[in-house]
MARROSE-202778 format. One record per residue (C-alpha): z, x, y. Coordinates in steps of 0.25 Angstrom, whole numbers, plus 5000, padded with zeros to 4 digits. Layout:
REM residues N
{zz Z, xx X, yy Y}
...
***
This chain:
REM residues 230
{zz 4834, xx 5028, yy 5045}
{zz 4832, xx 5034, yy 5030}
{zz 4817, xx 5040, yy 5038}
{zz 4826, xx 5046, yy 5049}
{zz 4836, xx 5053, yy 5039}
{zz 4824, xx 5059, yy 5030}
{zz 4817, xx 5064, yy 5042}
{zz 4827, xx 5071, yy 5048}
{zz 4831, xx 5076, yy 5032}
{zz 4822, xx 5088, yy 5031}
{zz 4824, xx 5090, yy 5016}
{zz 4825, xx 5075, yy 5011}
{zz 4812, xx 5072, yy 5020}
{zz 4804, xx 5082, yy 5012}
{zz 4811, xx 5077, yy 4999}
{zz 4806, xx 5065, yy 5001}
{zz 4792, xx 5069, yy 5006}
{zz 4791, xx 5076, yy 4992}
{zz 4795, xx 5065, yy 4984}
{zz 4786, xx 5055, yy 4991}
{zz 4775, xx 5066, yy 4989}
{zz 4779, xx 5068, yy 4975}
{zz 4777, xx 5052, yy 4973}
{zz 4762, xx 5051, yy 4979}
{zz 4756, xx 5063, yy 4972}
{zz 4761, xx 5056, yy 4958}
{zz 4758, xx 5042, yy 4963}
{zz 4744, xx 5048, yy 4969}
{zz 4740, xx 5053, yy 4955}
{zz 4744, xx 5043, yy 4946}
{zz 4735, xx 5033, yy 4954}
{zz 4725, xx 5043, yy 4954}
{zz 4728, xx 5042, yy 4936}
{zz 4728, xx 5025, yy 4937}
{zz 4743, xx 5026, yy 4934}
{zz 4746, xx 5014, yy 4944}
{zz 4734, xx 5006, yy 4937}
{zz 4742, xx 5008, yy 4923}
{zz 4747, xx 4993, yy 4918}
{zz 4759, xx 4999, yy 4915}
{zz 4760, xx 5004, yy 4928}
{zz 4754, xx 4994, yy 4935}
{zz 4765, xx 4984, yy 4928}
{zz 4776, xx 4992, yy 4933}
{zz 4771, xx 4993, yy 4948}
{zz 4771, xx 4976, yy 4946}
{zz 4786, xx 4976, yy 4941}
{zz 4789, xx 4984, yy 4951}
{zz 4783, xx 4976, yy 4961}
{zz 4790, xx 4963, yy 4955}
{zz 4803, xx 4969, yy 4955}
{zz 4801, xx 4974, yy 4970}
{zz 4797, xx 4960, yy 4975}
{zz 4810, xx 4954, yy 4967}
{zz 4821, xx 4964, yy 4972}
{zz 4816, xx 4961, yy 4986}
{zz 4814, xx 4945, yy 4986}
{zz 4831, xx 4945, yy 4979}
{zz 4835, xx 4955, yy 4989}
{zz 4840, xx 4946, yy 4999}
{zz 4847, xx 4938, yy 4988}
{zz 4856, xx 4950, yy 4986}
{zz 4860, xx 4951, yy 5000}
{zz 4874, xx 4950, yy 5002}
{zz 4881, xx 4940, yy 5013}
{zz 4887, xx 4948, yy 5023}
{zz 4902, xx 4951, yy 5020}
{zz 4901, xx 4949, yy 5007}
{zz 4909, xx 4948, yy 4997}
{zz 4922, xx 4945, yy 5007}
{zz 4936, xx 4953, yy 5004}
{zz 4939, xx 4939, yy 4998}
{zz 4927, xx 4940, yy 4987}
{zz 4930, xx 4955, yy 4984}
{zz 4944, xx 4950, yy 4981}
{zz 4940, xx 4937, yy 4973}
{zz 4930, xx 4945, yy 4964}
{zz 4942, xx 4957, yy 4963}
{zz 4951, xx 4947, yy 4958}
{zz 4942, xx 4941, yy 4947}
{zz 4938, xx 4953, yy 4943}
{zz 4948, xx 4964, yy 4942}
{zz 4945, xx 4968, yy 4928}
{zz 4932, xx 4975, yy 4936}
{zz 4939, xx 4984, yy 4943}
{zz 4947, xx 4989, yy 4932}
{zz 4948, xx 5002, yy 4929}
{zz 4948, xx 5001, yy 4914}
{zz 4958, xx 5010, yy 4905}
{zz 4953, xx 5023, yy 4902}
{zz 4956, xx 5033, yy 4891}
{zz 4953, xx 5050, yy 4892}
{zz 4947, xx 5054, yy 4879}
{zz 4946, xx 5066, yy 4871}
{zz 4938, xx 5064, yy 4858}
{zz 4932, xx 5072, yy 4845}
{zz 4920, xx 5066, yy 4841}
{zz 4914, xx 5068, yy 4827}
{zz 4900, xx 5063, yy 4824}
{zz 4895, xx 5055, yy 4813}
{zz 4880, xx 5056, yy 4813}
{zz 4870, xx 5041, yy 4811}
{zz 4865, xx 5049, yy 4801}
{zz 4878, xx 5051, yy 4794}
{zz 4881, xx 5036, yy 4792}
{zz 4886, xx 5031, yy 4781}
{zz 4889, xx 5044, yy 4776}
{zz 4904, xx 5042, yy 4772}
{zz 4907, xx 5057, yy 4770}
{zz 4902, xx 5062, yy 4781}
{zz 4909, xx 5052, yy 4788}
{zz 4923, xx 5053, yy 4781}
{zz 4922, xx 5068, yy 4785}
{zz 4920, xx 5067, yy 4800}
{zz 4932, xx 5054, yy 4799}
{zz 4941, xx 5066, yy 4792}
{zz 4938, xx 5075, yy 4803}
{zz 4941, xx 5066, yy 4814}
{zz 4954, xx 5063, yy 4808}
{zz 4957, xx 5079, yy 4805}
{zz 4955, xx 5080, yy 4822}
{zz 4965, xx 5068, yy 4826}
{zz 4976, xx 5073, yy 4815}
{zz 4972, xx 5086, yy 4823}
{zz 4974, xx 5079, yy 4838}
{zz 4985, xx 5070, yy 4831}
{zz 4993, xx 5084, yy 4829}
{zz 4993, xx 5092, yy 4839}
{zz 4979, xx 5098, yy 4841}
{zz 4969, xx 5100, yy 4854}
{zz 4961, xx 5087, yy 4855}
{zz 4950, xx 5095, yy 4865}
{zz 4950, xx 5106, yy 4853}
{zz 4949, xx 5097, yy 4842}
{zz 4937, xx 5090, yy 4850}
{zz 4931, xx 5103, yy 4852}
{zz 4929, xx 5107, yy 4839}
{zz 4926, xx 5094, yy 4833}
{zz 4920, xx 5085, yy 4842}
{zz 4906, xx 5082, yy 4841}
{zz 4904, xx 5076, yy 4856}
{zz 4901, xx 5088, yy 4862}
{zz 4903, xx 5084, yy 4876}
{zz 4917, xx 5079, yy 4873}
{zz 4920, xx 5090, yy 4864}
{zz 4918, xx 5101, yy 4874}
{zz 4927, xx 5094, yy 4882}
{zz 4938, xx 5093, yy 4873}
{zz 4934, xx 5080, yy 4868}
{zz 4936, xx 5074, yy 4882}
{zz 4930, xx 5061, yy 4885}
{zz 4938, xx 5059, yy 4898}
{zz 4941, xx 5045, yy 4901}
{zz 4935, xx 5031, yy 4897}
{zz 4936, xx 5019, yy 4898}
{zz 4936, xx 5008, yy 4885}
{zz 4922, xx 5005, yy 4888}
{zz 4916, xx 5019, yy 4889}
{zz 4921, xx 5022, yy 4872}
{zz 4913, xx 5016, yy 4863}
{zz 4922, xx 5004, yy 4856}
{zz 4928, xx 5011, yy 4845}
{zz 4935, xx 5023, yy 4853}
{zz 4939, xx 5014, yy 4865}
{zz 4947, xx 5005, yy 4854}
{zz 4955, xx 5019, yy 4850}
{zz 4956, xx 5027, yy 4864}
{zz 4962, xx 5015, yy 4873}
{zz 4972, xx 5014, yy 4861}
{zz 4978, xx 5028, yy 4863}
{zz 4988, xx 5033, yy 4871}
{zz 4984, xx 5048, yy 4879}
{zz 4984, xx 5059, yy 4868}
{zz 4984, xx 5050, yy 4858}
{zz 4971, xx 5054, yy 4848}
{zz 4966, xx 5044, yy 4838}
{zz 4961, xx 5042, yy 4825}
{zz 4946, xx 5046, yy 4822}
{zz 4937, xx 5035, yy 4827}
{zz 4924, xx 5030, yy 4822}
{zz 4913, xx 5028, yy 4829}
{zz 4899, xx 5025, yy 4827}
{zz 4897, xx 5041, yy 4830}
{zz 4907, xx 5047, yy 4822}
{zz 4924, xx 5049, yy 4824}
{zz 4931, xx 5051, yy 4836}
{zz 4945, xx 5057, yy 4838}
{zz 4950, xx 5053, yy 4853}
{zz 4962, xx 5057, yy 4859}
{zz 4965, xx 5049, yy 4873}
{zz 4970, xx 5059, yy 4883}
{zz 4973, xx 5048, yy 4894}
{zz 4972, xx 5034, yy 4899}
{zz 4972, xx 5028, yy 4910}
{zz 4975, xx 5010, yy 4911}
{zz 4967, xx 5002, yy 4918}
{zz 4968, xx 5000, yy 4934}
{zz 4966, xx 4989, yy 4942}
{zz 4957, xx 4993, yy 4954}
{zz 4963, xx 4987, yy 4967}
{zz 4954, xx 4977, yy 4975}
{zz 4954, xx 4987, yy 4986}
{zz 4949, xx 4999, yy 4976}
{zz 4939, xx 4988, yy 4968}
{zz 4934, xx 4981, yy 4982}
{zz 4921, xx 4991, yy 4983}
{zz 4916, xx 4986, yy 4970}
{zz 4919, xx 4973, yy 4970}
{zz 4912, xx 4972, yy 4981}
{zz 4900, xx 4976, yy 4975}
{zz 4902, xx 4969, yy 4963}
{zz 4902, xx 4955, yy 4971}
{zz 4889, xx 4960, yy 4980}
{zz 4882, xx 4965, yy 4967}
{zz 4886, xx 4951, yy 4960}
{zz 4882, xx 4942, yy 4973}
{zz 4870, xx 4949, yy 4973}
{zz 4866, xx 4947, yy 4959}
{zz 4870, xx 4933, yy 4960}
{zz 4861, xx 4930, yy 4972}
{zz 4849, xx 4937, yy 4965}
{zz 4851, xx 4928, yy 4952}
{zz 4852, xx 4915, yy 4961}
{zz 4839, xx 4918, yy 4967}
{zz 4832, xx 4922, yy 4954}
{zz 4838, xx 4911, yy 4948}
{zz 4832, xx 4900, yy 4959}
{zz 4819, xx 4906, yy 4957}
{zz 4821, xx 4904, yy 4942}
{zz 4822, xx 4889, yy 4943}
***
């Protein structure tokens, strides 16, 4: 089938003539150079072998029974592990970064300055002032800054620890005190939130599917790999 749909493809067939071509040339002159008698080589094209013989000696420990897994899996595995197909709380972020070199460390004026800076913008932000003006003069995150600041929305997990603590404890508009961070002060102002929802077993059922297949797959692999073991 894939030979029938090349040959009557004009443009792909000569694609792939040129990138077979391409392939033999090189391959032609570097055995013509000994590279494919180099150890290193000649170790890799071993490993490679190895793996090659492996993936197709557990390939039929990885096939699937047919029908699986049933509507009655899919629901079992839903059920006992919802917290997967979650779609976790996220906030939309603005931020004004300000950066405190490595090589500043332990520099406690610098430090005090840049502190007294961030603080100037959230008293700034805090009364009335454009957060995405504040973060385009200030900020030193240039792809945020240009934007106004805006991050857009995250999740917990996608801030680094000490600004998810603070943004998932504002309310949208709120902006907080400057936070410190291995890189410097941060000022962000939540714009939006959402809570988390609860996917449906209809909406979730594609990946749960896969999920189980991928997880009987993996399990039947192991139980082989295992009885050789012993």
């Amino acid at each position: 089938d894939v030979k029938q749909r090349i040959l009557t493809n004009p443009r792909q067939l000569e694609e792939l003539v040129k990138s077979e071509t391409e392939l033999k040339v090189v391959m032609a002159e570097a055995r013509r150079q000994g590279v494919d008698k180099r150890s290193d080589v000649v170790f890799l094209m071993k490993r490679a072998q190895e793996q090659a013989i492996v993936s197709a000696y557990l390939a039929p420990s990885r096939a699937l029974p047919e029908g699986y897994p049933t509507d009655a899996e899919v629901a079992d595995y839903y059920a006992k592990n919802k917290t997967r197909f979650t779609i976790p709380e996220q906030v939309n972020l603005s931020t004004v970064f300000l950066l405190l070199l490595p090589a500043w460390a332990g520099d406690k004026a610098i430090e005090a300055k840049v502190q007294a800076e961030a603080v100037s913008i959230t008293a700034q932000a805090r009364t009335g002032a454009n957060f995405a003006e504040l973060a385009r003069r200030h900020s030193q995150d240039r792809p945020t800054a240009s934007k106004g600041g805006l991050v857009g929305w995250v999740t917990a997990e996608q801030l680094v620890p000490e600004l998810a603590q603070v943004a998932f404890r504002l309310k949208p508009g709120e902006v907080s005190d400057p936070i410190r961070t291995q890189l410097g002060f941060q000022v962000v102002r939540v714009n939006d939130r959402t809570q988390a929802i609860q996917r449906s077993l209809p909406e979730a059922r594609a990946e749960a599917v896969a999920l189980l297949q991928q997880e009987y797959r993996n399990r039947k692999e192991r139980e082989v790999i295992d009885g050789l073991l012993k």
